[in-house]
C-alpha positions as CSV (number, residue, x, y, z in Angstrom):
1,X,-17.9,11.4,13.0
2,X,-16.0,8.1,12.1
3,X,-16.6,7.0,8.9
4,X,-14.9,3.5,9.4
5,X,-15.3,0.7,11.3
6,X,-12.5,-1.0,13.9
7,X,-12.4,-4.8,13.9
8,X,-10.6,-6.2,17.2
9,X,-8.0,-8.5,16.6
10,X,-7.1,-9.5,20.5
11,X,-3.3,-9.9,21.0
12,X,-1.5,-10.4,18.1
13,X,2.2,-12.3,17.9
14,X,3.5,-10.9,15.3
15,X,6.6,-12.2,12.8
16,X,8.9,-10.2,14.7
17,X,7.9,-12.5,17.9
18,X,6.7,-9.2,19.6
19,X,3.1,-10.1,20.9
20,X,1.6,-6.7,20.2
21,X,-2.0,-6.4,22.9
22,X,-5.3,-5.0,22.0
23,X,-4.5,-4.7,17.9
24,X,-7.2,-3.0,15.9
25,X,-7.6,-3.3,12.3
26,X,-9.7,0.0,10.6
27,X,-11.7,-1.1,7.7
28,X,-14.5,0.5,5.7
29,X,-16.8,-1.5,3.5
30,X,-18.7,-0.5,0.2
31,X,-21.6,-2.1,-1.8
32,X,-23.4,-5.3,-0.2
33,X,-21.9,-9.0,0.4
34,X,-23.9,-11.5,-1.8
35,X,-25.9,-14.5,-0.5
36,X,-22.9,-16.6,-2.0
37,X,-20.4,-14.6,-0.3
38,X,-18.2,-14.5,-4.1
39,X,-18.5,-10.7,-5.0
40,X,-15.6,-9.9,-2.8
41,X,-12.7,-7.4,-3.5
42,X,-10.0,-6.5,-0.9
43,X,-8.2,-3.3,-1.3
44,X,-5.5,-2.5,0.5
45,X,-4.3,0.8,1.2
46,X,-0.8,2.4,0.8
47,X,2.0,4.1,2.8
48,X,0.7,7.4,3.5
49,X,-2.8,6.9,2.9
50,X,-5.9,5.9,4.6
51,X,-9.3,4.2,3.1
52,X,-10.5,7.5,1.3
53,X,-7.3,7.4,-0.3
54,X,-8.7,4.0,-2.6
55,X,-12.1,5.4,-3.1
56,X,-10.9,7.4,-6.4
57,X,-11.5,3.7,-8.0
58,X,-14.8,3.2,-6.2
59,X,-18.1,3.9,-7.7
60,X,-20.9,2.8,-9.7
61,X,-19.8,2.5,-13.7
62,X,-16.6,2.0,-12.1
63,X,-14.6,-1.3,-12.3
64,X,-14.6,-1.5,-8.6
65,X,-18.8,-0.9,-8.3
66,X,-20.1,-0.8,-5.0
67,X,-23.4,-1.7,-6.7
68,X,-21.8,-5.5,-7.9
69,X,-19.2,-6.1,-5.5
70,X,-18.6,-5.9,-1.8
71,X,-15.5,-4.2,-1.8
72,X,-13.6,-4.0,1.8
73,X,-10.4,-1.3,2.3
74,X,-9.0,-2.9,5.3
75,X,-6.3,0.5,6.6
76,X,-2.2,-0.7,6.9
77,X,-0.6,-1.3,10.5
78,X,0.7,2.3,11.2
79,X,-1.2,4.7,9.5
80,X,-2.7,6.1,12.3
81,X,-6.3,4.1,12.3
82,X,-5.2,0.8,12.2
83,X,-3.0,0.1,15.4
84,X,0.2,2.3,15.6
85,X,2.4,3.9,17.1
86,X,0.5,7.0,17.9
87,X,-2.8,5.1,18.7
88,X,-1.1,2.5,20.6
89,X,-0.7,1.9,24.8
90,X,2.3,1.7,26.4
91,X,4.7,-0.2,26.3
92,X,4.5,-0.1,23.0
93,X,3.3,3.3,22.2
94,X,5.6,5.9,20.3
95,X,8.7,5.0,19.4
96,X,9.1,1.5,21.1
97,X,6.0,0.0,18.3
98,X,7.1,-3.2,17.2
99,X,8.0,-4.3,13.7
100,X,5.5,-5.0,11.6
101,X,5.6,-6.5,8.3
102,X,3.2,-7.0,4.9
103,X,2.8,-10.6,6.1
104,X,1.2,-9.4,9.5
105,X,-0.7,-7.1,8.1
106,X,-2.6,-9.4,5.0
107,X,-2.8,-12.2,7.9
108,X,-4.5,-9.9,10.2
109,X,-6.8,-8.7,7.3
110,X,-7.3,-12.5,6.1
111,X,-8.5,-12.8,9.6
112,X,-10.8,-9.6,9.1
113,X,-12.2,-11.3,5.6
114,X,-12.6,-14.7,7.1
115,X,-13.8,-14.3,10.5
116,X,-15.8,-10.9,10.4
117,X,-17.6,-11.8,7.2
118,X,-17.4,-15.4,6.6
119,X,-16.2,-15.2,3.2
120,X,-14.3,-18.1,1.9
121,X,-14.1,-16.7,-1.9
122,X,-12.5,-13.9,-3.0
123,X,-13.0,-12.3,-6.8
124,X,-10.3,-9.8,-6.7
125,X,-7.3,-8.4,-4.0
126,X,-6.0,-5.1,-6.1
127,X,-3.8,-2.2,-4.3
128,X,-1.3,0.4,-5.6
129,X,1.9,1.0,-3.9
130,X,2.4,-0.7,-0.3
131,X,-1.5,-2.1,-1.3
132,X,0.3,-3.9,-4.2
133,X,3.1,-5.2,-1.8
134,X,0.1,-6.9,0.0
135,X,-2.1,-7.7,-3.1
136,X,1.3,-10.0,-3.9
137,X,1.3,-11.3,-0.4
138,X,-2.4,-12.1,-0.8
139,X,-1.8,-14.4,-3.9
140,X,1.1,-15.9,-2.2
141,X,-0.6,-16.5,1.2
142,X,-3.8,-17.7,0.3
143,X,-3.8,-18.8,-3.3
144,X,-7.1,-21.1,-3.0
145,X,-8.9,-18.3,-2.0
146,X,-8.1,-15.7,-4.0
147,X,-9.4,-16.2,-7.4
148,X,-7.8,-12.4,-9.1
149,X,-4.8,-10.1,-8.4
150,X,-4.3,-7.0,-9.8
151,X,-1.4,-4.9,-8.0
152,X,-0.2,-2.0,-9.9
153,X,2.9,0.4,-9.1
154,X,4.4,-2.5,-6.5
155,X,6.5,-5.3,-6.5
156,X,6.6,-9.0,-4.7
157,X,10.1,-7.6,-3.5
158,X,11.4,-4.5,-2.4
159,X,14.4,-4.4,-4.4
160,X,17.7,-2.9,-2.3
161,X,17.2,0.2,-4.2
162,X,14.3,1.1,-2.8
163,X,15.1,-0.1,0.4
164,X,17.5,2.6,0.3
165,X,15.0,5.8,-0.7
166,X,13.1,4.3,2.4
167,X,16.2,4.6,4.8
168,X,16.8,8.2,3.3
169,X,13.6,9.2,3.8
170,X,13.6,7.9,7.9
171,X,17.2,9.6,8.0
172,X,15.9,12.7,6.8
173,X,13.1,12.8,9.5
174,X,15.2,11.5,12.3
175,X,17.7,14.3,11.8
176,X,15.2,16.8,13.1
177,X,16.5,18.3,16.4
178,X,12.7,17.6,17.9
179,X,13.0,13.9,16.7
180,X,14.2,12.8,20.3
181,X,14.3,9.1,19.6
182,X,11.0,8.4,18.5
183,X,9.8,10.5,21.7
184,X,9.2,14.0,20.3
185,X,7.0,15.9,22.3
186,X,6.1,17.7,19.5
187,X,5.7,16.8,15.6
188,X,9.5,16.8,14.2
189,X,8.4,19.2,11.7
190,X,10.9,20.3,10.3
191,X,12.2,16.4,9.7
192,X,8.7,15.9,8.3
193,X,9.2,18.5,5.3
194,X,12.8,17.1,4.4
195,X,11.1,13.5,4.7
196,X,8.8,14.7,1.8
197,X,12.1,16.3,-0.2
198,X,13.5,12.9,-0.9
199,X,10.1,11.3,-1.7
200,X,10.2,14.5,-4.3
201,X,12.7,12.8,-6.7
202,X,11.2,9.4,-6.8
203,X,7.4,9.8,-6.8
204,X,7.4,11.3,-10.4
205,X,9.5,10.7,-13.3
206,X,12.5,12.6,-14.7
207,X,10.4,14.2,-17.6
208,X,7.8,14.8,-15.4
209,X,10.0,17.4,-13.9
210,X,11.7,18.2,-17.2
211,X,8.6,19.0,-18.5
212,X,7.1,20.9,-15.6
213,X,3.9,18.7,-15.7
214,X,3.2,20.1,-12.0
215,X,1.9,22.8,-13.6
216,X,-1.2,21.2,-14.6
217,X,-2.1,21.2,-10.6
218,X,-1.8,24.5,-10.3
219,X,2.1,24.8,-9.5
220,X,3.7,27.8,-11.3
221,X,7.2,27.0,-10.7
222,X,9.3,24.1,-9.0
223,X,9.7,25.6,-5.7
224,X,6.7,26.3,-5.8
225,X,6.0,22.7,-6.3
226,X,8.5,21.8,-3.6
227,X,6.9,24.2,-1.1
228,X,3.4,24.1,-1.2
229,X,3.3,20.5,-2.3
230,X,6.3,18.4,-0.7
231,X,7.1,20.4,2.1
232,X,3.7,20.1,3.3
233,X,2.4,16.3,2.4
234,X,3.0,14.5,5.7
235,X,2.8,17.4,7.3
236,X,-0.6,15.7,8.8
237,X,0.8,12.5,9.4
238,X,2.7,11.3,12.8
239,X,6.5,10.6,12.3
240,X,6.6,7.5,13.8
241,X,3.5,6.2,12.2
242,X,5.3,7.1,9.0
243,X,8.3,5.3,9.9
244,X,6.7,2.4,11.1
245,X,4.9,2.1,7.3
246,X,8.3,2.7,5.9
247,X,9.9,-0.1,7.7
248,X,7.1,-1.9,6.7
249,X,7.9,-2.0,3.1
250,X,11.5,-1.9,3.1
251,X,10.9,-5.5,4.3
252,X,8.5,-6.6,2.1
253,X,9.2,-9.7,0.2
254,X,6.3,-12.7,-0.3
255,X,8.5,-15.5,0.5
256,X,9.9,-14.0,3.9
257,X,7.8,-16.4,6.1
258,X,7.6,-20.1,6.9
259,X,5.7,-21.1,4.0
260,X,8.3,-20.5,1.6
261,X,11.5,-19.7,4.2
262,X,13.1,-17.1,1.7
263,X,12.8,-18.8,-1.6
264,X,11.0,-15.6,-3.8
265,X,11.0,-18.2,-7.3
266,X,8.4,-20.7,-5.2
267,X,6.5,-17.5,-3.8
268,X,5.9,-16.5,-7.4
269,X,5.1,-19.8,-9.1
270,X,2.7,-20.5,-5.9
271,X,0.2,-17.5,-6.9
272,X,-2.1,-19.3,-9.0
273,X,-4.6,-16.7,-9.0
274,X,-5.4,-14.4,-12.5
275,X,-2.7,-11.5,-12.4
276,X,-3.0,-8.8,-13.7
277,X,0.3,-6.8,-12.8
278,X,0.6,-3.2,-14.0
279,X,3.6,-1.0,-13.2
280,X,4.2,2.1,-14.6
281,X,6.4,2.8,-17.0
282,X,8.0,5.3,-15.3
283,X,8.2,4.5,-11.8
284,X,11.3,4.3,-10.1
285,X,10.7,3.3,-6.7
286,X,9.0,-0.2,-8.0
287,X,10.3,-0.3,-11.9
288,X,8.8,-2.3,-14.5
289,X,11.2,-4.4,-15.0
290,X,11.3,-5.9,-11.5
291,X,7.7,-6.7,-12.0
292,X,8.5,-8.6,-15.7
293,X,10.6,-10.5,-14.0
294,X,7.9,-11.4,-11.3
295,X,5.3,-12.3,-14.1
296,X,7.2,-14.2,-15.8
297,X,8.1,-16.8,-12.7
298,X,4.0,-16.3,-12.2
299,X,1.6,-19.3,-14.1
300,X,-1.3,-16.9,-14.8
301,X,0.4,-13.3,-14.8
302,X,0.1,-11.3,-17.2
303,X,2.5,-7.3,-17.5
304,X,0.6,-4.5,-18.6
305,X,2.3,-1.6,-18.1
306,X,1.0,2.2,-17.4
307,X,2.0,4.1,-20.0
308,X,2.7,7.3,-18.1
309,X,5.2,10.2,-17.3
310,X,3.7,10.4,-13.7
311,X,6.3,7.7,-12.7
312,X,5.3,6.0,-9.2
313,X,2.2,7.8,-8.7
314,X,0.8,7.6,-11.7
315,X,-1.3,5.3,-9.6
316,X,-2.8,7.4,-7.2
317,X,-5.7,8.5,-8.9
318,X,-4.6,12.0,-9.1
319,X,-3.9,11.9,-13.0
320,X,-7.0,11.4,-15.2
321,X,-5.3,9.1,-18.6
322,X,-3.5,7.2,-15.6
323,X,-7.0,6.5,-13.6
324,X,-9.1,6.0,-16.7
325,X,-6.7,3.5,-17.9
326,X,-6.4,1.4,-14.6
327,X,-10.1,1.1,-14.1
328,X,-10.7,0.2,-17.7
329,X,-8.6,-2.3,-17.7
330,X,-9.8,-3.8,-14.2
331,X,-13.0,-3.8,-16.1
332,X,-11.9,-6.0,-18.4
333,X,-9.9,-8.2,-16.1
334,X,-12.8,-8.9,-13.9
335,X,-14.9,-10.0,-16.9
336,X,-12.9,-11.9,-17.9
């Protein structure tokens, strides 16, 4: 049984000037929309990861409390519920699915907030990853309606570097033998399991692998982390959906639209909104210093990083110190 629900969009022209028919936008809700229509938090998800994904910060006592706020995870073009390439009619089905970019996707889901709900006011966007690629785009896209940001483990920018772990990572998959241009008549497998090799290096931190931290999850040994662990993560994702995200990111940047035509410095100083941006300290596909940078081109920014070997994912919600730590400090943020 579905446990989400699918808002249709229509035809959507998208940046890439593809007009992409019969879009779908998956969301799930939590909690209960006010009278005022105020107690509103969006929550994005990430590459990879679908609505339960976010619900880790989701719960009464929790910062994000389904018993305060109405708190909406609208799913990411291409993860498989939203429209993609593996839920998606021809012509544009497979591996012809257009281009889409974090601009498409937080206009789509403005138009989910706006025109679904009514909702004018928004208390807090918040996303980790890919989410905080969007929660950036929020604040730069609609900074009289959003009155918080919080996007931890993400950038305004995809720096070239990471741009780069991206492209390795849709290299690896592609050189599967059953990849057969985006066409496979079967999952490219074996592409799938080197896909996850190369995310290997970059999710965590050096000393999380000096220090064999996998362990604690259960991992005696590193190939047994690379296995059972890596080899085996998108194993239940479809390839091109996975590239599709990928692309996604690679291109995401704030000021790539006609609102600020390129310039990233205008983007920044634009978000008006409370910002709370928290990298962590570790991460090397969005590093902390990129995001200093960001705050301090931002009026009302402040940097708090994540203390944490867990490098990117120390945002997932699959580390305990990490978790408690984000949620206690969105506590505070949205008291403030």
């Amino acid at each position: 049984m579905r446990d989400y629900e699918i808002y249709e969009l229509g035809d959507v022209l998208l940046q890439s000037g593809v007009i992409l028919p019969n879009a779908i936008l998956a969301y799930k809700t939590y909690g209960t929309l006010n009278a005022a229509k105020d107690n509103v938090i969006v929550y994005p998800t990430w590459f990879a990861g679908l609505h339960t994904d976010n619900e880790w910060l989701i719960g009464p006592g929790k910062a994000l409390d389904p018993e305060k706020y109405f708190i909406i995870i609208p799913n990411m073009l291409g993860n498989g519920l939203s429209s993609s390439p593996s839920n998606t009619a021809p012509p544009y089905d497979h591996g012809n699915f257009p281009m889409v970019t974090i601009y498409d996707n937080v206009r789509l889901q403005h138009q989910l907030v706006t025109k679904k709900f009514g909702i004018s006011k928004v208390a807090l966007v918040v996303g980790w990853s890919l989410g905080a690629v969007q929660t950036f785009q929020w604040g730069a896209s609609y900074p009289d309606m959003v009155k918080r940001i919080a996007p931890f483990g993400g950038t305004a920018q995809t720096r070239p570097h990471a741009q780069i772990v991206f492209a390795s990572m849709i290299a690896a998959l592609q050189a599967d033998s059953a990849w057969e241009n985006g066409f496979y008549k079967q999952q490219p497998t074996a592409g799938l399991a080197a896909m996850g090799r190369v995310y290997a290096p970059w999710g965590f931190s050096q000393a999380y692998y000096l220090e064999q931290l996998y362990q604690q999850d259960g991992y005696h040994t590193l190939e047994d982390y690379l296995v059972n662990y890596w080899d085996q993560v998108f194993l239940t994702f479809d390839a091109n959906d996975l590239i599709t995200m990928l692309r996604t990111g690679s291109s995401g940047d704030i000021s790539a639209n006609q609102a600020y035509n390129g310039d990233f410095e205008l983007a920044l100083r634009s978000i008006t909104a409370c910002a709370l941006v928290m990298p962590g300290s570790t991460d090397l596909f969005f590093p902390p210093q990129d995001n200093n940078y960001e705050v301090l081109c931002m009026p009302n920014a402040r940097f708090l990083p994540i203390d944490s070997k867990w490098g990117h994912c120390a945002g997932i919600g699959q580390h305990g110190p990490d978790s408690e730590f984000i949620d206690q400090q969105l506590k505070i943020f949205l008291g403030e």
